[in-house]
N, C-alpha and C positions, 0 to 999 in steps of 0.2 A: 585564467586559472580558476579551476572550479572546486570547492572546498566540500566536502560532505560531514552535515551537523547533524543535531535535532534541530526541530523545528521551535520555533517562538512563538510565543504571543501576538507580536509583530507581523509575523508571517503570516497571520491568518488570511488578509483580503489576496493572495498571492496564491494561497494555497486553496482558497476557492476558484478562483479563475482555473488551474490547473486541473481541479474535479472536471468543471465544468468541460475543460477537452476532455478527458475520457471519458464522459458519461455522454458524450456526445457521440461518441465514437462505438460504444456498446451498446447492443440490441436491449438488453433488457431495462436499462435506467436508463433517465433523463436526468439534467441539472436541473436544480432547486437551491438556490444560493442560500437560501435560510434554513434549510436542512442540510445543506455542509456544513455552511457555521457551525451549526448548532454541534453536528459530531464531533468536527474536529476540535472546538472547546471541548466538550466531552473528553476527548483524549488529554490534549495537551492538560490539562486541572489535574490529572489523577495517571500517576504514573505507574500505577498497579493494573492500571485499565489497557495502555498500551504506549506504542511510541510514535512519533509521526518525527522523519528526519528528510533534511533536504538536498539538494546537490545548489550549490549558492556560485553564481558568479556574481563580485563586487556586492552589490544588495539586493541583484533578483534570485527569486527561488527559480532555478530553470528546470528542475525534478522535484518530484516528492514521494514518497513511498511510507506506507502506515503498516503499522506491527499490531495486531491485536492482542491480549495476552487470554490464555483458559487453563485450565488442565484439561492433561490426557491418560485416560484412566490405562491406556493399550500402551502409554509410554512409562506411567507411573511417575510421572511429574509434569514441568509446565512445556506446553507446547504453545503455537502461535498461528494466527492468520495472516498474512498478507493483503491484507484490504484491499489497497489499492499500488500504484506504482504507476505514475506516467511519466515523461518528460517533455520538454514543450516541443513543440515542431521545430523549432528554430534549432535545438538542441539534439535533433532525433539522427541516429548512425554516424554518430559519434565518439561510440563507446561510454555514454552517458549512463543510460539503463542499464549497462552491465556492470559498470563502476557504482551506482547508485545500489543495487542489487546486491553485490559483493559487499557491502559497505552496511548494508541492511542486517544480513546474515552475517558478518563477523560479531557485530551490535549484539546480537540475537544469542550468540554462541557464549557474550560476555556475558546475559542476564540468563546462561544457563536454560536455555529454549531448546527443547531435547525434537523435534521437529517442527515444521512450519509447513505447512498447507494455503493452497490457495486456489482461486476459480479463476478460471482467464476466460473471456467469449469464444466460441469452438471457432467460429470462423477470423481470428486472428492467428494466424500462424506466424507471424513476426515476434511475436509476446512470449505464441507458446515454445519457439526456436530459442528465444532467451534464456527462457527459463531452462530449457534442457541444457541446454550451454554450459548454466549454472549449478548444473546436477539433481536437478528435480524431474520427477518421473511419472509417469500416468501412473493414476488408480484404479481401483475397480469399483474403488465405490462411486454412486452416482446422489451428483446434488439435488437435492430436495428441497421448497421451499415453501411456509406459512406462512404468510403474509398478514399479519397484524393491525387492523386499521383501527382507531377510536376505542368506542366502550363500547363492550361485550353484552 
């Protein structure tokens, strides 16, 4: 039986391993275990920041998926990012992700999140079949990214 939460304190070293599959699995990032710590502390401390929720059987996290929160000036209120969302292989076509997903977006709907946006890697079409599933739909607009290192 698999339960869908937020995520814990707890949860942290579980919820790094899990980064660590998707960032494995996408072209553009690599895992860095002390820079997920670090984000997902980031989250979990400050609940205006966003939400990070799990799909838990017994006491493992076997999914996890992150909410970011901003405004949106074209919404006129708060809208959200989808950070991330994996689920472990062991757990994977099972209707996990789609349950985990659902579960995400009703959450989203309860904190009043008037859209949600997200990036998935162009060459996953497993991800991006999900998400359609779920009724999200291509854009036109296209990602851009500045990349920040150190002092300026």
């Amino acid at each position: 039986m698999i339960a869908f939460e937020p995520a814990r304190e707890a949860d942290l070293p579980q919820l790094v391993e899990l980064l660590a599959l998707l960032f494995d699995q996408e072209a553009e990032f690599r895992p860095d275990a002390g820079k997920q710590a670090a984000a997902l502390k980031l989250i979990l401390s400050d609940p205006e920041r966003g939400r990070i929720y799990v799909a838990r059987e017994s006491r493992q996290a076997v999914a996890m998926a992150s909410l970011l929160y901003t405004v949106s000036t074209a919404e006129g209120g708060k809208a959200a990012w989808l950070e991330d969302l994996v689920v472990h292989p062991d757990h994977r076509r099972q209707g996990t992700g789609q349950k985990m997903l659902a579960y995400v977006v009703s959450q989203a709907r309860a904190e009043g999140v008037l859209r949600i946006t997200l990036l998935t890697d162009m060459q996953n079409e497993r991800a991006q079949a999900l998400y359609r599933r779920a009724g999200f739909v291509g854009s036109p607009m296209r990602p851009m990214r500045l990349k920040l290192k150190g002092k300026t």
